[in-house]
SEMAR-375210 format. One record per residue (C-alpha): x, y, z; residue in three letters. Coordinates in steps of 0.25 Angstrom, whole numbers, padded with zeros to 4 digits, always signed. Layout:
XYZAla;...
//
This chain:
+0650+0530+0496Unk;+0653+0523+0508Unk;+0641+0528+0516Unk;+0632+0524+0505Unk;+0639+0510+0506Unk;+0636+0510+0521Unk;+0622+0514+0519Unk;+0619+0504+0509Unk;+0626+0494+0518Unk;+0618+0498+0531Unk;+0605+0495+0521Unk;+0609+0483+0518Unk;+0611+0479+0530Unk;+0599+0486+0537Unk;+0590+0480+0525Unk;+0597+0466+0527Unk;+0595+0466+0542Unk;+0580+0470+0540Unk;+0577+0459+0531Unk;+0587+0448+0542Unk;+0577+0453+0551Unk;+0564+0451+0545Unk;+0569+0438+0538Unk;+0571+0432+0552Unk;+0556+0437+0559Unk;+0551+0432+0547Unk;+0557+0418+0550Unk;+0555+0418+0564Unk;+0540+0421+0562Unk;+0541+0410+0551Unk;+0546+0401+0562Unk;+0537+0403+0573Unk;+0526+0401+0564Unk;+0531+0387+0561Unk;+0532+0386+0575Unk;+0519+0390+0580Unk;+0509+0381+0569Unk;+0519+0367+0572Unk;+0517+0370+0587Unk;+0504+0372+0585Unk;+0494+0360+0588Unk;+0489+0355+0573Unk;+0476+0357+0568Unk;+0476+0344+0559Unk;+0475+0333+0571Unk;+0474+0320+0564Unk;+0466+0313+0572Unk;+0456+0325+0573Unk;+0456+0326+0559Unk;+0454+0311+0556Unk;+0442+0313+0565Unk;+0436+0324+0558Unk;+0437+0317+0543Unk;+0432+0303+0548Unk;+0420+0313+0554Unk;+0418+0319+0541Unk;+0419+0306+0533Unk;+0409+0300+0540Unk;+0400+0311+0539Unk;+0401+0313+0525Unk;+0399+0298+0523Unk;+0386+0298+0530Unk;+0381+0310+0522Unk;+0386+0304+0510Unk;+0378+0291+0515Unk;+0366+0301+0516Unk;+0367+0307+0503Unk;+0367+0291+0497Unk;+0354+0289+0504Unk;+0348+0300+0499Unk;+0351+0298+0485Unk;+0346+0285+0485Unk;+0333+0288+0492Unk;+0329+0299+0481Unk;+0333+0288+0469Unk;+0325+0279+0476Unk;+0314+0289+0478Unk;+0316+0293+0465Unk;+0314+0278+0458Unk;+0301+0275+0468Unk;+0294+0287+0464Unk;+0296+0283+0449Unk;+0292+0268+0452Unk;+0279+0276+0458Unk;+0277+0284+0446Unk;+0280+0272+0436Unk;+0270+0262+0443Unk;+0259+0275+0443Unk;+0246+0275+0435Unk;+0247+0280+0421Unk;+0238+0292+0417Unk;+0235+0291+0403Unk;+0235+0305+0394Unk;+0221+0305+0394Unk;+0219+0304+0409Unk;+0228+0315+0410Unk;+0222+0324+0402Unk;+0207+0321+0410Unk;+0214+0323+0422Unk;+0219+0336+0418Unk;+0205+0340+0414Unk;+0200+0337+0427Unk;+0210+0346+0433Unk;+0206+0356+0423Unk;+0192+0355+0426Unk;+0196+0356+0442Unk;+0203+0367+0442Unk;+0193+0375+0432Unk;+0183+0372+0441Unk;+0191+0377+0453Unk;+0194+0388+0447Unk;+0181+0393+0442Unk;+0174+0388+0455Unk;+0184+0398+0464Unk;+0183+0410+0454Unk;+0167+0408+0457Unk;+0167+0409+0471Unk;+0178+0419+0469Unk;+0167+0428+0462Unk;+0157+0423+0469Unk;+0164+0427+0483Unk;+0167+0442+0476Unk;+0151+0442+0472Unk;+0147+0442+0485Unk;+0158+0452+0491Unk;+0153+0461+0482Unk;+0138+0460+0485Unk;
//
């Protein structure tokens, strides 16, 4: 019975030395770390970054400024073009239509005049 105390006691005490020993790497490696990145020279320089964002800003204001213009030149092309259209001459329903019988009659002709010479090419191919 003794000897199985002892071996229980020497495990304890093999298991507890162990875990003394990786608790403290642990917290020296936790510890340098700390060390190492407040040594270090700081990625977040104030005036640096002050820099950059008043940069930015002022970019971002003048394509803002842009954007403002743009807007207001298409509304503005928008309303002239419909003050253009609003001041043009009126075509009456009956103008329209003689119009479109015009076009009808152009484009029948057109039409009939290049299926004429179309037959009239492939006439004299084939003579």
């Amino acid at each position: 019975m003794k000897s199985a105390n002892k071996n229980k006691t020497k495990m304890y005490l093999a298991i507890g030395l162990i875990m003394l020993i990786l608790i403290s790497a642990w917290i020296l490696n936790l510890k340098n770390t700390f060390n190492k990145s407040s040594g270090a020279k700081s990625d977040f320089d104030q005036p640096a970054l002050d820099e950059k964002w008043n940069k930015m800003t002022n970019e971002l204001s003048k394509i803002m400024g842009n954007i403002k213009k743009l807007q207001e030149n298409f509304g503005q092309a928008a309303t002239s073009s419909a003050a253009r259209l609003q001041g043009a001459a009126e075509i009456n329903p009956e103008q329209l239509n003689k119009l479109l019988e015009k076009l009808k009659i152009e484009i029948s002709t057109t039409t009939s005049l290049t299926d004429l010479q179309l037959l009239n090419n492939t006439t004299t191919d084939e003579k």
